[in-house]
ROMI-88309 format. One record per atom (N, C-alpha, C): x, y, z; residue in one letter. Coordinates in steps of 0.02 Angstrom, whole numbers, plus 50000, padded with zeros to 5 digits. Example, Ala and Ser with C-alpha at 12.3 -4.5 7.8 and 13.67 -1.06 7.14 Angstrom:
2
506604971650390A
506154977550390A
506604983550390A
506424988850354S
506844994750357S
506455000250394S
This chain:
218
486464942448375X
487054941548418X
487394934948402X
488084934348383X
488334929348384X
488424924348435X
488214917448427X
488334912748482X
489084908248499X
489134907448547X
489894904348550X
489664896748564X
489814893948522X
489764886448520X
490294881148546X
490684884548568X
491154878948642X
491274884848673X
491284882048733X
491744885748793X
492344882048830X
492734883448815X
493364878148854X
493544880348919X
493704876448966X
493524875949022X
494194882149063X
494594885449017X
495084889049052X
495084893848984X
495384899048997X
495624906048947X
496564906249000X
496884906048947X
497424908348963X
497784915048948X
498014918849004X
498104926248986X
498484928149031X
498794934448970X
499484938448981X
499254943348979X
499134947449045X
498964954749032X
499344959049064X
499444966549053X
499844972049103X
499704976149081X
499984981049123X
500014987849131X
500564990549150X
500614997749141X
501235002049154X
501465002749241X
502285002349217X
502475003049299X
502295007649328X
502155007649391X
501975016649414X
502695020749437X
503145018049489X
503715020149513X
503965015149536X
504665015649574X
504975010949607X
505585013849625X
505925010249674X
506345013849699X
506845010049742X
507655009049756X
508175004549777X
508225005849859X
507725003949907X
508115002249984X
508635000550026X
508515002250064X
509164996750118X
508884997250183X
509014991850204X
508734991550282X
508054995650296X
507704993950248X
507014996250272X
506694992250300X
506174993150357X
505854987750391X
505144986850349X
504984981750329X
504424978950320X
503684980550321X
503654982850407X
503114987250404X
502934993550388X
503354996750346X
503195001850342X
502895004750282X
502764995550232X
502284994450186X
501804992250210X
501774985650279X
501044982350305X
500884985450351X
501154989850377X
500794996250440X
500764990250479X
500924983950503X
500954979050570X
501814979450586X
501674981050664X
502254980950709X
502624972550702X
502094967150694X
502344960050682X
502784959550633X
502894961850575X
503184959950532X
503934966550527X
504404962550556X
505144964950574X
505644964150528X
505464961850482X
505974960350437X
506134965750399X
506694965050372X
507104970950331X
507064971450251X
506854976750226X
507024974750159X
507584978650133X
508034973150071X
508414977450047X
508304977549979X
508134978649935X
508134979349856X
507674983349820X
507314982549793X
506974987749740X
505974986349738X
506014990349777X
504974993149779X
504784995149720X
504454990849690X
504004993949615X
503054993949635X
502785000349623X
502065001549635X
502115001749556X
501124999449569X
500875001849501X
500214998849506X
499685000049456X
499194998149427X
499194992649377X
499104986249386X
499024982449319X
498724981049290X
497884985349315X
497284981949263X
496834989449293X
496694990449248X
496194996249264X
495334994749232X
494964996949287X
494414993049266X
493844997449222X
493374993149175X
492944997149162X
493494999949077X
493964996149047X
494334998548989X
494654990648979X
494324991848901X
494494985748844X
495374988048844X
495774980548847X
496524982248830X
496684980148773X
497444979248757X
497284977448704X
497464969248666X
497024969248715X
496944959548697X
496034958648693X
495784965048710X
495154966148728X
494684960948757X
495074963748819X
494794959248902X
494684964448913X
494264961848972X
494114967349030X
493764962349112X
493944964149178X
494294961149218X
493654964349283X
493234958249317X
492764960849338X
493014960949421X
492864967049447X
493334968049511X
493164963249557X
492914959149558X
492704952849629X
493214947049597X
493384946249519X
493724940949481X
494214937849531X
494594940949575X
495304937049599X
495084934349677X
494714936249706X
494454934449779X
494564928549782X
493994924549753X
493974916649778X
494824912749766X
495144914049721X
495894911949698X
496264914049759X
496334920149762X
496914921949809X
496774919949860X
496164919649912X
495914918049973X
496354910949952X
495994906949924X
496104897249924X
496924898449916X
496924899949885X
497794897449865X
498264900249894X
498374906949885X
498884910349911X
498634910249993X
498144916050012X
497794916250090X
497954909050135X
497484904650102X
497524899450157X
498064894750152X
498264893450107X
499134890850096X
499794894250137X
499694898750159X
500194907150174X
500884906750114X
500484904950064X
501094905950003X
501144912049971X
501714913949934X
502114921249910X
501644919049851X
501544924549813X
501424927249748X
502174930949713X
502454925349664X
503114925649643X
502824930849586X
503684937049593X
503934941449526X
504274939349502X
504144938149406X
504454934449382X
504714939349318X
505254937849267X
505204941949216X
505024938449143X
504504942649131X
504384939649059X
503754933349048X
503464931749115X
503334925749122X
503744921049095X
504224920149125X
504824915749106X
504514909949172X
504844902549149X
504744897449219X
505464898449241X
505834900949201X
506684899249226X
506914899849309X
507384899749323X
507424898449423X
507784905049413X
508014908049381X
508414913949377X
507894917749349X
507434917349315X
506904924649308X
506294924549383X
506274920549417X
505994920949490X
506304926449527X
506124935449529X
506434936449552X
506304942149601X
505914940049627X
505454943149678X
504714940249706X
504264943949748X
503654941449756X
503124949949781X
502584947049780X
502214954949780X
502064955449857X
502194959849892X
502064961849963X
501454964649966X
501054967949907X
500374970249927X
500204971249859X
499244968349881X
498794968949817X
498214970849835X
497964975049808X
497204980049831X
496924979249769X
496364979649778X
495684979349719X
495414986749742X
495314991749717X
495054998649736X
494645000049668X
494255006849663X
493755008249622X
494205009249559X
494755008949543X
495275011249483X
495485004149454X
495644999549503X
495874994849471X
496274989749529X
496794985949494X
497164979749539X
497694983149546X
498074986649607X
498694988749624X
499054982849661X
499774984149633X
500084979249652X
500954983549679X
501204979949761X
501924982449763X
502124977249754X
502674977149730X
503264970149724X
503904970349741X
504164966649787X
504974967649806X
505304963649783X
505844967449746X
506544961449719X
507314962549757X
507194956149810X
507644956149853X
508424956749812X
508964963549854X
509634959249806X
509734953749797X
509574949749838X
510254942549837X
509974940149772X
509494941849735X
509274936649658X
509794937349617X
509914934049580X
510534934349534X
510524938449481X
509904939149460X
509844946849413X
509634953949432X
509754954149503X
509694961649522X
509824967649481X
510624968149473X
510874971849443X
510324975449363X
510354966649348X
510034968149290X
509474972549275X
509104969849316X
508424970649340X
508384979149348X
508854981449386X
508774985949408X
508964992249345X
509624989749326X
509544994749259X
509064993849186X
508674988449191X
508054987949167X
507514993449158X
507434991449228X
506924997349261X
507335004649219X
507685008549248X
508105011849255X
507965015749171X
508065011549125X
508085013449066X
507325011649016X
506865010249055X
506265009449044X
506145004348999X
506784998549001X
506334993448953X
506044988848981X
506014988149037X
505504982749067X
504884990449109X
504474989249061X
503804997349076X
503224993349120X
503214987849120X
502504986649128X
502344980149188X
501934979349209X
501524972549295X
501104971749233X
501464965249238X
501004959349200X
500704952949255X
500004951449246X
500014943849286X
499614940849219X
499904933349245X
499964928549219X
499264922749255X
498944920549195X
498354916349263X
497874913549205X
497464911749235X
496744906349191X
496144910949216X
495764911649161X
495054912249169X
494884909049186X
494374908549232X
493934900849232X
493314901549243X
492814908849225X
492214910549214X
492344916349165X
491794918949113X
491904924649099X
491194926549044X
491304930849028X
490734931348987X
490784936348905X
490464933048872X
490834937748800X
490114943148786X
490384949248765X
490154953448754X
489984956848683X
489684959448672X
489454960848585X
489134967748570X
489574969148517X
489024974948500X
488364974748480X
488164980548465X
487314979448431X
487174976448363X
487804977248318X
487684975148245X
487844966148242X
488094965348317X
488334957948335X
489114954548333X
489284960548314X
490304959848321X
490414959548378X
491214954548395X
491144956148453X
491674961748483X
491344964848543X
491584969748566X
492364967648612X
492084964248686X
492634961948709X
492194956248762X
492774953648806X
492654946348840X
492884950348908X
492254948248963X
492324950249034X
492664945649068X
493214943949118X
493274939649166X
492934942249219X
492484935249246X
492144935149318X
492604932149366X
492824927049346X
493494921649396X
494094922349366X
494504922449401X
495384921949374X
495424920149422X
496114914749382X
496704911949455X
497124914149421X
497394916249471X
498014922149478X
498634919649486X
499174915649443X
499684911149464X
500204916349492X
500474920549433X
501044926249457X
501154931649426X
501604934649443X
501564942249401X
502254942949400X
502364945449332X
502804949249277X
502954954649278X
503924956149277X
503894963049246X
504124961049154X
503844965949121X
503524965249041X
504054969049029X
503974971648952X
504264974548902X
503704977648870X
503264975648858X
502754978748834X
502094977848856X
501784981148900X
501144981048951X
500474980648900X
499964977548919X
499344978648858X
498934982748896X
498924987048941X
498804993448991X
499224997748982X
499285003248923X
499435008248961X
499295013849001X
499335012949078X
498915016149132X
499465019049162X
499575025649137X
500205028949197X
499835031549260X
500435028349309X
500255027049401X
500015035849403X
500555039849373X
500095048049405X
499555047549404X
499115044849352X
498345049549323X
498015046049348X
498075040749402X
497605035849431X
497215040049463X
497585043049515X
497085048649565X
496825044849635X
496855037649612X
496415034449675X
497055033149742X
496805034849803X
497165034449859X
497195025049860X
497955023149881X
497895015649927X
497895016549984X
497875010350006X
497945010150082X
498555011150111X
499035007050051X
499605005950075X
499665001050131X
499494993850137X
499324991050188X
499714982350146X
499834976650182X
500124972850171X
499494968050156X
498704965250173X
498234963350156X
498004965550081X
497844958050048X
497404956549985X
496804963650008X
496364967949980X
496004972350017X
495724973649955X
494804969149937X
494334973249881X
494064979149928X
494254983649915X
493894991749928X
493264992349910X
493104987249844X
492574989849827X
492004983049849X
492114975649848X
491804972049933X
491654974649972X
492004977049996X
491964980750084X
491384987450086X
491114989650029X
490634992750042X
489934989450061X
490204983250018X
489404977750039X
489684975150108X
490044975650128X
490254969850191X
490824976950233X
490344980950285X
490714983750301X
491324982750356X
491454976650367X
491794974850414X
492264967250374X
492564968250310X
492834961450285X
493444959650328X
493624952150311X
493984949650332X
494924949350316X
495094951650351X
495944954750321X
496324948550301X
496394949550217X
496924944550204X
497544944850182X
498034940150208X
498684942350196X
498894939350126X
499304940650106X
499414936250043X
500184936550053X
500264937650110X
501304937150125X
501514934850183X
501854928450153X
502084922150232X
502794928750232X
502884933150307X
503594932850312X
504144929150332X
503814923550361X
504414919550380X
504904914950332X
């Protein structure tokens, strides 16, 4: 087996997957993605679902993404901060590719589902929207650091692929070219559909977990 003789203290990575659907609102209320009567606010712009990491499959950067990986990150940062998880395009830093944030993220037995709303008022709506529209932006990318993981090997000692145990999860991307391709039909797995961070697959060890939000509406 080959040995790895440094480990540097972060892995930086661009990964995605295929959009699942999405679709242009108006005056929709809020809850009727977080199922809470509290949250009154209106949305107007464009709902994109999808899958961005499906678990248990080398991509093709050949990672693979261990379903507890995002807990401790999102709790600290996003959870107890009550900060947005920004949609961005391209992983761009630009103030004009900021152009949305994700309203809901589930960890379930399939993988990391993610919804994301891109309010009109962003200045590339339009764009954005006939993007989508014409399928060149296909793919939910996030953007983030390893910061545990473990490398994997075949039997002859090549290596196969690299597991993440920890990720911090900075933000998520719509792509051009996803390193998942996971079309949303063939998933099969039910969501909740619920506005809480939610490992599905935690909560079998912990049948009573603790609901986290990962969306300040105010």
């Amino acid at each position: 087996m080959a040995k790895q003789l440094f480990k540097p203290k972060r892995i930086e990575v661009n990964d995605a997957a295929l959009i699942g659907d999405w679709e242009e609102v108006n005056a929709v209320p809020l809850a009727k993605y977080t199922r809470r009567d509290t949250d009154t606010a209106m949305l107007d712009g464009i709902i994109i679902k999808g899958y961005e990491t499906k678990f248990n499959v080398t991509n093709e950067n050949g990672e693979r993404y261990a379903p507890n990986c995002l807990d401790k990150f999102v709790q600290r940062y996003f959870v107890d901060n009550e900060l947005n998880m920004v949609v961005d395009l391209q992983h761009s830093e630009a103030v004009d590719d900021q152009v949305g944030r994700v309203i809901y993220l589930e960890v379930n037995a399939v993988g990391f589902y993610f919804v994301a709303y891109i309010p009109r008022t962003v200045a590339r709506y339009e764009q954005v929207k006939n993007m989508l529209k014409e399928r060149i932006l296909q793919g939910f990318s996030k953007y983030g650091w390893a910061t545990e993981w473990n490398y994997h090997y075949k039997e002859n000692g090549d290596f196969d692929y690299v597991e993440f145990t920890e990720f911090a999860l900075a933000s998520v991307s719509l792509v051009t070219m996803p390193a998942n391709a996971i079309p949303f039909e063939s998933v099969g797995e039910p969501v909740r559909d619920r506005l809480q961070y939610y490992n599905s697959l935690a909560a079998l060890e912990q049948p009573t977990p603790k609901k986290k939000s990962i969306f300040n509406s105010n």
